[in-house]
N, C-alpha and C positions, 0 to 999 in steps of 0.2 A: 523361552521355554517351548518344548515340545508338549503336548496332549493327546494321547494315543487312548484312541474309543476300543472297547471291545478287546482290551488287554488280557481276559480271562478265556477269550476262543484261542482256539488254533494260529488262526494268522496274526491279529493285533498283539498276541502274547509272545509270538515267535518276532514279531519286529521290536518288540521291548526290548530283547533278548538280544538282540543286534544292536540297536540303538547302546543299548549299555558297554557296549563294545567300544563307541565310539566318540558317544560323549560324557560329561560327568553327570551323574544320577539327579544330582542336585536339577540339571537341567533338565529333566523328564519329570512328565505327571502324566498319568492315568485317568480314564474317567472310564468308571464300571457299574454296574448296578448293582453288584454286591460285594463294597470293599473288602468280607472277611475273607473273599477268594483271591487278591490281589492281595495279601500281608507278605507272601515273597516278597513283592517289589517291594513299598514300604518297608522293609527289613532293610532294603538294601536302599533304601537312601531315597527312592521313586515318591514324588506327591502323590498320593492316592486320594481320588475325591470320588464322590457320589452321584454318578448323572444316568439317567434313559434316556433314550430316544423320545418315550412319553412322556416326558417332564420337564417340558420346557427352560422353566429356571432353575431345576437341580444343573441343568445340563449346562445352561449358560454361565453358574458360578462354578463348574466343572473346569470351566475353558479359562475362566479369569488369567490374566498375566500371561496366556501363551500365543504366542510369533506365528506356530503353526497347529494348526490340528489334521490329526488322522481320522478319518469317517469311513470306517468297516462297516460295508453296506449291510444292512439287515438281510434274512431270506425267511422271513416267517412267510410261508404261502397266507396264512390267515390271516396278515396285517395288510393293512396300507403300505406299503415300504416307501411308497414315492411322498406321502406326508409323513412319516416317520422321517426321513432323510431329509424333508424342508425344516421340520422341527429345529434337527441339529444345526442346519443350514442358518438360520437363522439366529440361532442362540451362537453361534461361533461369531457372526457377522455384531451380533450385540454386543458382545464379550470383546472386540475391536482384535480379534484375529486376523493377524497379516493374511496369509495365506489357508486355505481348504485342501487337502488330498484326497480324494475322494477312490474308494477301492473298485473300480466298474468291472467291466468287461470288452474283450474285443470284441468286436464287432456291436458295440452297444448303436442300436438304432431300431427304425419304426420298423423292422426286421421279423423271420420268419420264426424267430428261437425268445417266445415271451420274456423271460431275465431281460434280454438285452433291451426290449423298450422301456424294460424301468429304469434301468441306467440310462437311456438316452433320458427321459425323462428328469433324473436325477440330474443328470450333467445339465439341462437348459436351465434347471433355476440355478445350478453352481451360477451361467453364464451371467445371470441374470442380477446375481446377486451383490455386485458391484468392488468385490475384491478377488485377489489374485487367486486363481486354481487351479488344480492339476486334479484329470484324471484319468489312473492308473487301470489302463483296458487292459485286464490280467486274460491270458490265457485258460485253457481249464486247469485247473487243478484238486489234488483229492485222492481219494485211493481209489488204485486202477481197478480193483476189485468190484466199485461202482460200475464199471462198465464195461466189464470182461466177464461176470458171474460168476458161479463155479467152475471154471475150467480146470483148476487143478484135482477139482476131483470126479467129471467130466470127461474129459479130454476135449472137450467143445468150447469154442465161443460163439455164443447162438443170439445172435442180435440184429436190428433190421440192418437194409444194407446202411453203408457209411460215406464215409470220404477223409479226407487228410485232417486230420482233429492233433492240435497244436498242443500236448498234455507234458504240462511241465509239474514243478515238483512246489510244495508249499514254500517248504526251507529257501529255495531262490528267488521266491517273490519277495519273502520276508526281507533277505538280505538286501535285493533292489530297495525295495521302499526305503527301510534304514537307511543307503547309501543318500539316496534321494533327500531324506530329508535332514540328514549329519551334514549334507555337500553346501556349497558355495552355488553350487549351477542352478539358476532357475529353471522350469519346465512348465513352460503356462499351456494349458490346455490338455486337450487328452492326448496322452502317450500308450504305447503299445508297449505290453510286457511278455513276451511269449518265444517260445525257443525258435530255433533255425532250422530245427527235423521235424515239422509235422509229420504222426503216423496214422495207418492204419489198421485195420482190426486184422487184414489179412498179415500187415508187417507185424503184428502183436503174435499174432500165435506163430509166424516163423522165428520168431524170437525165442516164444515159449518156447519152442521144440528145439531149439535149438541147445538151451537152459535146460531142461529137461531132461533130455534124449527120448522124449516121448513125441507120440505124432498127436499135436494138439490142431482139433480141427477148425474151423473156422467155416459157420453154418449159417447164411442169411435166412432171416426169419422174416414172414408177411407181416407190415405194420401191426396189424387191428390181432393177429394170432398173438404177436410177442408183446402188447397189452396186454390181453386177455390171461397170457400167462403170466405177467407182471402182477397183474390183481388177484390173479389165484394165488398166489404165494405171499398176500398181505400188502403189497405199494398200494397206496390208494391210486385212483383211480389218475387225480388229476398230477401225481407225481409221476406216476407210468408214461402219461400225454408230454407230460414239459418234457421227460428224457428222451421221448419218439421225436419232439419237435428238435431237438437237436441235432439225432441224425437227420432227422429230415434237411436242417439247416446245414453242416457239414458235406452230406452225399450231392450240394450244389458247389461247395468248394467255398462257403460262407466266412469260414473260417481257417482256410488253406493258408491266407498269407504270411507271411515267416516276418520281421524286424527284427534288426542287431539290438537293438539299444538294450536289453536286458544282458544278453551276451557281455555290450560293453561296459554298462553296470554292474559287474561280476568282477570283470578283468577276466572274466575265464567264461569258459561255453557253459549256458547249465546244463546240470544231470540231464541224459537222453532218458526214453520212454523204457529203454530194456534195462538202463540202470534200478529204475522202480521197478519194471519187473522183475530180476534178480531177488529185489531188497523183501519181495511178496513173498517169494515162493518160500513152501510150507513143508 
């Protein structure tokens, strides 16, 4: 049996979604924190059980009977993430789980872009924890909108400067994972999921314009100004810093490097960055 965490967000419920594509229901279980939002699946045949990250043995007879589990990392700024994800780590490892998939990121390491030291963090107790893992260093993904602002109704993308930022789409992580964990192929350790066109902010808005027929411009902004405008428009303060420390990590080319293997876990190229912009525009 598979047990997919965090089946009620975006990602873990779009890899259910695949998953069901691929194997029979009977062999998929959920673990959620609030089963009444997971009765889709259950409708359809999915074990639905009862687990958080905070709760140790809910979580552990969550995992009962399953070969694999899925651990959708957490991003509460205001939690622990890196003991929240031992939590699970551990109740999976109780529960006699073959293997761990763990959802990281590229470039996870004691690195310039905060996320990524908590995945490295996370991945040393995977390493540590004496059965088989894999973890899945996703590229960014999320709506471009996040990090274009208003441009459509603008004409501007007014952001600090950048670098080649690898922006793939949720739907073909989802579908990777799923494959990954329906497949026969082991994957021990961390793998890289991320497209083969990193872009940029100047290739985004020749896109736009392109998509448009309008001249959308593309305006670098001074770090500490486009905070400052960040917090005036409501981001707190320290979500403003984690998105400045990104560019900052990117505009070194932190995150430039391209890998097939998502590509050939597809069978096909994923969606490029102008196909999501297209899918935006308003």
């Amino acid at each position: 049996m598979i047990v997919v965490t965090g089946a009620t967000g975006a990602l873990g419920g779009a890899t259910v979604e695949n998953l069901l594509t691929r194997i029979p229901a009977s062999q998929l279980g959920v673990s959620v924190r609030d089963v009444n939002k997971a009765r889709h699946f259950a409708d359809r045949g999915v074990l639905v059980r009862q687990g958080s990250y905070e709760d140790p043995a809910a979580l552990r007879a969550s995992f009962a009977g399953a070969e694999q589990v899925l651990l959708v990392s957490g991003n509460d700024p205001a939690a622990d993430v890196v003991a929240l994800h031992r939590n699970a780590i551990d109740a999976a490892v109780a529960a006699g789980v073959k293997r761990i998939l763990y959802t990281s990121q590229q470039g996870a390491a004691d690195g310039p872009y905060p996320p990524g030291r908590l995945h490295a963090a996370t991945e040393a107790i995977l390493a540590d924890s004496g059965i088989a893992w894999t973890a899945l260093r996703c590229g960014f993904f999320g709506s471009l909108d996040q990090l274009l602002g208003p441009w459509q109704r603008t004409g501007v993308i007014a952001a600090p400067a950048d670098g080649p930022i690898p922006w793939i789409e949720r739907a073909d992580i989802a579908e990777a994972v799923a494959v990954i964990l329906a497949g026969d192929d082991a994957f021990d350790g961390p793998i890289t999921l991320t497209t083969p066109h990193p872009v940029t902010l100047d290739d985004l808005a020749g896109f736009a314009s392109q998509l448009t027929g309008r001249d959308i411009t593309r305006v670098v902004v001074d770090d500490e100004q486009w905070v400052t405008e960040q917090t005036a428009n409501g981001l707190p303060d320290h979500l403003a810093r984690m998105t400045l420390a990104m560019f900052q990590a990117v505009r070194t080319g932190y995150f430039a490097e391209a890998d097939p293997l998502l590509t050939e876990l597809l069978g096909r190229e994923p969606r490029h960055a102008v196909d999501q912009l297209a899918d935006a525009i308003t």
